[in-house]
PyMOL CGO cylinders between C-alpha atoms (Angstrom):
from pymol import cmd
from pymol.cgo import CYLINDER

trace = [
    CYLINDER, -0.26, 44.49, -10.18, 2.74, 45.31, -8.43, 0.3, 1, 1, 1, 1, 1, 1,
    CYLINDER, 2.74, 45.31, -8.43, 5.54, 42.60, -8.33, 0.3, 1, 1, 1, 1, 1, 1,
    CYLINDER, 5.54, 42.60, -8.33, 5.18, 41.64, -5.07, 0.3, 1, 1, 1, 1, 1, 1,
    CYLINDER, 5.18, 41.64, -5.07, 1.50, 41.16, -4.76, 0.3, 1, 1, 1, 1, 1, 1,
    CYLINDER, 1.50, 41.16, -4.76, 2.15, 38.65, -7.86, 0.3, 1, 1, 1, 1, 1, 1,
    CYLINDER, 2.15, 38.65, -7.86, 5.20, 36.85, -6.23, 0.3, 1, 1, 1, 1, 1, 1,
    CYLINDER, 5.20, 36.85, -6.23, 2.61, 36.07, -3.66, 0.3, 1, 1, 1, 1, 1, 1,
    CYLINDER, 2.61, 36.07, -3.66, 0.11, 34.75, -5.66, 0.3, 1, 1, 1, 1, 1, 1,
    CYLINDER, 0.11, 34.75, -5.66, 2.83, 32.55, -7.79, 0.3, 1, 1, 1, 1, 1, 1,
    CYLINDER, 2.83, 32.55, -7.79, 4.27, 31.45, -4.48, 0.3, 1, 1, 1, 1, 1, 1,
    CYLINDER, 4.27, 31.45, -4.48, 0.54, 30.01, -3.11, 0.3, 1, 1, 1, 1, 1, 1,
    CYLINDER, 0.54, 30.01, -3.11, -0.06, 28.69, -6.41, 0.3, 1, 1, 1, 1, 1, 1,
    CYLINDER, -0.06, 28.69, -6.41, 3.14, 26.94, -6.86, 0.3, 1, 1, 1, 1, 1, 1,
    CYLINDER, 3.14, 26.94, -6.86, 2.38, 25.60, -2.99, 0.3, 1, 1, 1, 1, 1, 1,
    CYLINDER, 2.38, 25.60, -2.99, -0.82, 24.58, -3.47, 0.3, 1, 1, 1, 1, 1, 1,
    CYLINDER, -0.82, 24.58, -3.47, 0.30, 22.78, -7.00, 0.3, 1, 1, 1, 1, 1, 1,
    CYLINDER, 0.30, 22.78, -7.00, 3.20, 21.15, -4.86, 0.3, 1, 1, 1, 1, 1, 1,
    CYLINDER, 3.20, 21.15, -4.86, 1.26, 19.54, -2.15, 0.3, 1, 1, 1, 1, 1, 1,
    CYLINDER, 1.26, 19.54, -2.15, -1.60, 18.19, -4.72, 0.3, 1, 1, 1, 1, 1, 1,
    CYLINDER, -1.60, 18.19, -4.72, 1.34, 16.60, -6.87, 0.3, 1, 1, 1, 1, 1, 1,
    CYLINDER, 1.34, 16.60, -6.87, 2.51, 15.03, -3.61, 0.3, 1, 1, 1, 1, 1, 1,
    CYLINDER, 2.51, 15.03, -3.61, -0.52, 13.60, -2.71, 0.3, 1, 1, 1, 1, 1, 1,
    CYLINDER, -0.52, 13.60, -2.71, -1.16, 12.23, -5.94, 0.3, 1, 1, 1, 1, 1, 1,
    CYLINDER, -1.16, 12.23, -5.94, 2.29, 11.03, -6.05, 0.3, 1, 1, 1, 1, 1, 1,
    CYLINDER, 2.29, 11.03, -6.05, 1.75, 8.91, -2.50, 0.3, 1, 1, 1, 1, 1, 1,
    CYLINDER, 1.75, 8.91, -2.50, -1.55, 7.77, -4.10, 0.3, 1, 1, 1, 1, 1, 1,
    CYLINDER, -1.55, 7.77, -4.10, 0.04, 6.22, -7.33, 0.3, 1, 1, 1, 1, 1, 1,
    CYLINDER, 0.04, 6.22, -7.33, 2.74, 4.72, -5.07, 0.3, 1, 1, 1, 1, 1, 1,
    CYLINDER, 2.74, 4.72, -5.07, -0.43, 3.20, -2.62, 0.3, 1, 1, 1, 1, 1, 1,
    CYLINDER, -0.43, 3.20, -2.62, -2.31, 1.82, -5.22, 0.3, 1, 1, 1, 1, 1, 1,
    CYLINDER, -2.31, 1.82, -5.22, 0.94, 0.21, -6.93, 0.3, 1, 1, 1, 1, 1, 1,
    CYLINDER, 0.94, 0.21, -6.93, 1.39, -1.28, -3.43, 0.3, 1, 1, 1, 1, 1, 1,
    CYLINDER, 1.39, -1.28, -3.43, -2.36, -2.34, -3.36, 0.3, 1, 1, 1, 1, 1, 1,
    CYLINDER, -2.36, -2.34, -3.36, -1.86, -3.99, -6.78, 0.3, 1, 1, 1, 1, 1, 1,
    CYLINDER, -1.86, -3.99, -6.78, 1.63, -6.18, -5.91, 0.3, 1, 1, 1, 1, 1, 1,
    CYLINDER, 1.63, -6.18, -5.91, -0.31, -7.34, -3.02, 0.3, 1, 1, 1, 1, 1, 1,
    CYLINDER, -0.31, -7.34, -3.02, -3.45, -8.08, -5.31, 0.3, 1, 1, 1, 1, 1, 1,
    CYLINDER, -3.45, -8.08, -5.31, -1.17, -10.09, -7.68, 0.3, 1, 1, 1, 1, 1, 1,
    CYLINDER, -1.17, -10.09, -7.68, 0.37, -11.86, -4.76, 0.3, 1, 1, 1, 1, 1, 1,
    CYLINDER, 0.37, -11.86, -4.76, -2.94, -13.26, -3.26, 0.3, 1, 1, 1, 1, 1, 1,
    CYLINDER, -2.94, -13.26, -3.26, -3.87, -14.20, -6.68, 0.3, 1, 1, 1, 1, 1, 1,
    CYLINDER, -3.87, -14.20, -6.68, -1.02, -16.33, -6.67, 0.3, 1, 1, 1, 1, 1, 1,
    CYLINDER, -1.02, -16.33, -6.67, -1.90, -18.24, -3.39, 0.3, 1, 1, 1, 1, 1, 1,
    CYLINDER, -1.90, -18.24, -3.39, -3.89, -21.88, -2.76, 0.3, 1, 1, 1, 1, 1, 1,
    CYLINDER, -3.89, -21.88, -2.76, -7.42, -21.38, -3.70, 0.3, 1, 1, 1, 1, 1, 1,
    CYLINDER, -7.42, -21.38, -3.70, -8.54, -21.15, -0.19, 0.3, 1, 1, 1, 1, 1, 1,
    CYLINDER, -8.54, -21.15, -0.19, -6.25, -18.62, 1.45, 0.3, 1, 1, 1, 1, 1, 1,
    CYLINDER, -6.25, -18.62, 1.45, -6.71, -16.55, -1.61, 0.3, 1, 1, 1, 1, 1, 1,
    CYLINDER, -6.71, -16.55, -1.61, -10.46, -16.63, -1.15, 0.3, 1, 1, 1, 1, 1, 1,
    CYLINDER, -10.46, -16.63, -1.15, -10.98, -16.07, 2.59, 0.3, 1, 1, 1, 1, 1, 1,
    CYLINDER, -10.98, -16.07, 2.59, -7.84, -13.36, 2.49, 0.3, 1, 1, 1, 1, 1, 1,
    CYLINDER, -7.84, -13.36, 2.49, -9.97, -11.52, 0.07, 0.3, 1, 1, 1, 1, 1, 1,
    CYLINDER, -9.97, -11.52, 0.07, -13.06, -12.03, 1.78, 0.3, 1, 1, 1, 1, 1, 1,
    CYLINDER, -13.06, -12.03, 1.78, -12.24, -10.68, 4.91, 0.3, 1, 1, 1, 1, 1, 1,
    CYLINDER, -12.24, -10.68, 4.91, -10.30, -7.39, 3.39, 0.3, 1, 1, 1, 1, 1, 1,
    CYLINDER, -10.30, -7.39, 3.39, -12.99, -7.07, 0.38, 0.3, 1, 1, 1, 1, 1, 1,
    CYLINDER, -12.99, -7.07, 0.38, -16.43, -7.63, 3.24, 0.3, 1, 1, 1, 1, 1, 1,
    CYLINDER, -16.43, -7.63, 3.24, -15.13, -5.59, 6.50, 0.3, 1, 1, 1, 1, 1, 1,
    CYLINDER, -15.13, -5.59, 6.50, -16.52, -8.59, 8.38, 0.3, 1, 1, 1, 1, 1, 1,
    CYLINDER, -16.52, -8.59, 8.38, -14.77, -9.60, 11.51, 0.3, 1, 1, 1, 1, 1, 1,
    CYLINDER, -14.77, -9.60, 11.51, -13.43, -13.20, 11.73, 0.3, 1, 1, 1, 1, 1, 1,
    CYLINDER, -13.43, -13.20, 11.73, -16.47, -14.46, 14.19, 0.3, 1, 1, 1, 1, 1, 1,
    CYLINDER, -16.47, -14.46, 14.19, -18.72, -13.06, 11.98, 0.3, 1, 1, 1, 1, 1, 1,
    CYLINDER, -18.72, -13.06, 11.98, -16.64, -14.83, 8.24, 0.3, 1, 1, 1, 1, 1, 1,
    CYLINDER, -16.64, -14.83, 8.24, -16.82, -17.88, 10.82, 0.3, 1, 1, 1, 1, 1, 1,
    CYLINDER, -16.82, -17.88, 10.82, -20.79, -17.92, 11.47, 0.3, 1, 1, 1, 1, 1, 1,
    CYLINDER, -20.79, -17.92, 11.47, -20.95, -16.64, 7.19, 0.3, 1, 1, 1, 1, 1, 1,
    CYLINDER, -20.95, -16.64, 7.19, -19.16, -19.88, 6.18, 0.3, 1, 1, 1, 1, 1, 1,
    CYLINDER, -19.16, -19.88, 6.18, -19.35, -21.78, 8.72, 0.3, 1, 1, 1, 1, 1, 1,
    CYLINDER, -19.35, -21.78, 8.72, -15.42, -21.95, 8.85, 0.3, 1, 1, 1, 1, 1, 1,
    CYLINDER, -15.42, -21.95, 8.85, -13.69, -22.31, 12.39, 0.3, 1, 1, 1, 1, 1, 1,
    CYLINDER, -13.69, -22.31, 12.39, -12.79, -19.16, 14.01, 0.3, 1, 1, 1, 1, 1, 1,
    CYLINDER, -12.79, -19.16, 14.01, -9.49, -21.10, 14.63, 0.3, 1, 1, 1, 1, 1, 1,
    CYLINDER, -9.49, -21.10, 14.63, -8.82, -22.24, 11.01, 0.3, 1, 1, 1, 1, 1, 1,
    CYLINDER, -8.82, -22.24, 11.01, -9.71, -18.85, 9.77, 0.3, 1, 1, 1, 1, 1, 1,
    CYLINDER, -9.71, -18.85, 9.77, -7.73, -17.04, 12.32, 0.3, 1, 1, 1, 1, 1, 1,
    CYLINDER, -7.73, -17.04, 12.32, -4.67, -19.11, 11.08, 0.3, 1, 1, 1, 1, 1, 1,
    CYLINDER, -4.67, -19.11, 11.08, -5.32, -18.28, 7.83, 0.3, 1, 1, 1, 1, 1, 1,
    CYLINDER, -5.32, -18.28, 7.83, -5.28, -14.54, 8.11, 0.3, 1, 1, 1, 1, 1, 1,
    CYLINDER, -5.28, -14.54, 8.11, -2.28, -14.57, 10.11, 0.3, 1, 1, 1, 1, 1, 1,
    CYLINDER, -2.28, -14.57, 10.11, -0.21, -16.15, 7.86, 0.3, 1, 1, 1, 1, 1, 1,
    CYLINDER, -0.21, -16.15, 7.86, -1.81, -14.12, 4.88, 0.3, 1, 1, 1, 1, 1, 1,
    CYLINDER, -1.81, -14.12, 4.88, -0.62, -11.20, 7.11, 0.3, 1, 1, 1, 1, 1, 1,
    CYLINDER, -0.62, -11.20, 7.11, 2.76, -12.29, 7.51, 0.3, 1, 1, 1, 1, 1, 1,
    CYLINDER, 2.76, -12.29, 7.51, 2.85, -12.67, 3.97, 0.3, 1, 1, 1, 1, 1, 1,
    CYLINDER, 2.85, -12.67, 3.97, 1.23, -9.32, 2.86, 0.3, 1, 1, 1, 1, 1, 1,
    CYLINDER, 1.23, -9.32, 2.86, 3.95, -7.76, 5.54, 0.3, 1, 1, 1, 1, 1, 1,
    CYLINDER, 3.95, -7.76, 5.54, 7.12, -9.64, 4.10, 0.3, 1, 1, 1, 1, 1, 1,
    CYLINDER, 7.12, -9.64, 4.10, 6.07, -7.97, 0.44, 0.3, 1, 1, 1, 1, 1, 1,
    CYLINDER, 6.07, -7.97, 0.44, 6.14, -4.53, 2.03, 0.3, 1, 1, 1, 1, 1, 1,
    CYLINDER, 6.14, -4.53, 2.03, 9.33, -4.99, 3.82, 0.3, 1, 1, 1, 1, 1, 1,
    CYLINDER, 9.33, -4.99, 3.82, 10.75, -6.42, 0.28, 0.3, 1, 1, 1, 1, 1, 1,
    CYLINDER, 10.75, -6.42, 0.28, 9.12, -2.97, -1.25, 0.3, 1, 1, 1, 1, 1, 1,
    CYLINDER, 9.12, -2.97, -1.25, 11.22, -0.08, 1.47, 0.3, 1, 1, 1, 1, 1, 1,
    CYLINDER, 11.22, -0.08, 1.47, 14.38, -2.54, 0.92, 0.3, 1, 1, 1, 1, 1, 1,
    CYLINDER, 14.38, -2.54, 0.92, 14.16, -2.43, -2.65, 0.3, 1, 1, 1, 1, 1, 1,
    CYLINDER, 14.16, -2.43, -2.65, 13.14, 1.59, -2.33, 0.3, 1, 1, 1, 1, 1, 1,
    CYLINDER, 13.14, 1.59, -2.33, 16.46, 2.03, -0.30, 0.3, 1, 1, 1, 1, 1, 1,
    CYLINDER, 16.46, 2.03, -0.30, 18.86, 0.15, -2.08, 0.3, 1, 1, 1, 1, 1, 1,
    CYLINDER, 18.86, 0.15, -2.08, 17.68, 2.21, -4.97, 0.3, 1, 1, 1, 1, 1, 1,
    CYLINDER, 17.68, 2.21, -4.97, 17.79, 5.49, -3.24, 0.3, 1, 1, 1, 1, 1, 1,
    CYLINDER, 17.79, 5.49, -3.24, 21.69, 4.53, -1.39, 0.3, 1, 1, 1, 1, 1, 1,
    CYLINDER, 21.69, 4.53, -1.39, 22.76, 2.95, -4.97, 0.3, 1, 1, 1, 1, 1, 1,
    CYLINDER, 22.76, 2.95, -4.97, 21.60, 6.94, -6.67, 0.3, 1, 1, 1, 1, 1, 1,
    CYLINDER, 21.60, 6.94, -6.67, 23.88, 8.41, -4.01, 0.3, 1, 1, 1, 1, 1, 1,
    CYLINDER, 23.88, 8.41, -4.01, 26.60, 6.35, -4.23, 0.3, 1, 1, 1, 1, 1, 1,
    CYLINDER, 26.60, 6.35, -4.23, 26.38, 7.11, -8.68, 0.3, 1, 1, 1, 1, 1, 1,
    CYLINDER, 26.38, 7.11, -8.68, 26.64, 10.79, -7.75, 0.3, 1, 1, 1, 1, 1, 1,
    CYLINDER, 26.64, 10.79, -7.75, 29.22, 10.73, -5.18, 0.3, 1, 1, 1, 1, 1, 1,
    CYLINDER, 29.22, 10.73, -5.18, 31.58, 9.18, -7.82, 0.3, 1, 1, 1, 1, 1, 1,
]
cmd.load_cgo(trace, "trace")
């Protein structure tokens, strides 16, 4: 095998061993993100905790969890609003925390 033919084949294999590492990377980093906001429901009033996970875990629109549980549309819609806001406020706390981290690194190597 001549040495170019092989620098081909190292270069596609060294590609294809790059992208699967970054999509398993992006996967550990989603299902981290999945857990935190687990952990965080967990920790809410019984109620919001169960209809938050209801909705998410079932795939059932809120008319439909309303006719389920017989639960107003109105008290459930409130509900999963403010479990949204919530859910939201962790990820924004998650990309601040990623940049500080990432601007703290460069500020260590620029000194």
């Amino acid at each position: 095998m001549d040495e170019n033919k092989f620098n081909k084949i190292y270069n596609s294999y060294f590609e294809d061993y790059e992208l699967h590492s970054n999509k398993l990377n992006k996967k550990i980093k989603l299902d981290e993100l999945f857990d935190k906001i687990d952990k965080t429901i967990d920790s809410w009033y019984w109620y919001d905790k169960k209809l938050t996970k209801l909705y998410f875990d079932s795939g059932m629109s809120m008319r439909d969890l309303s006719k389920e549980t017989k639960i107003s549309l109105s008290s459930i819609f409130n509900t999963l609003t403010n479990a949204k806001k919530r859910i939201k406020k962790i990820q924004k706390i998650e990309v601040l925390e990623i940049l500080l981290k990432k601007y703290l690194k460069r500020l260590a190597l620029t000194k």
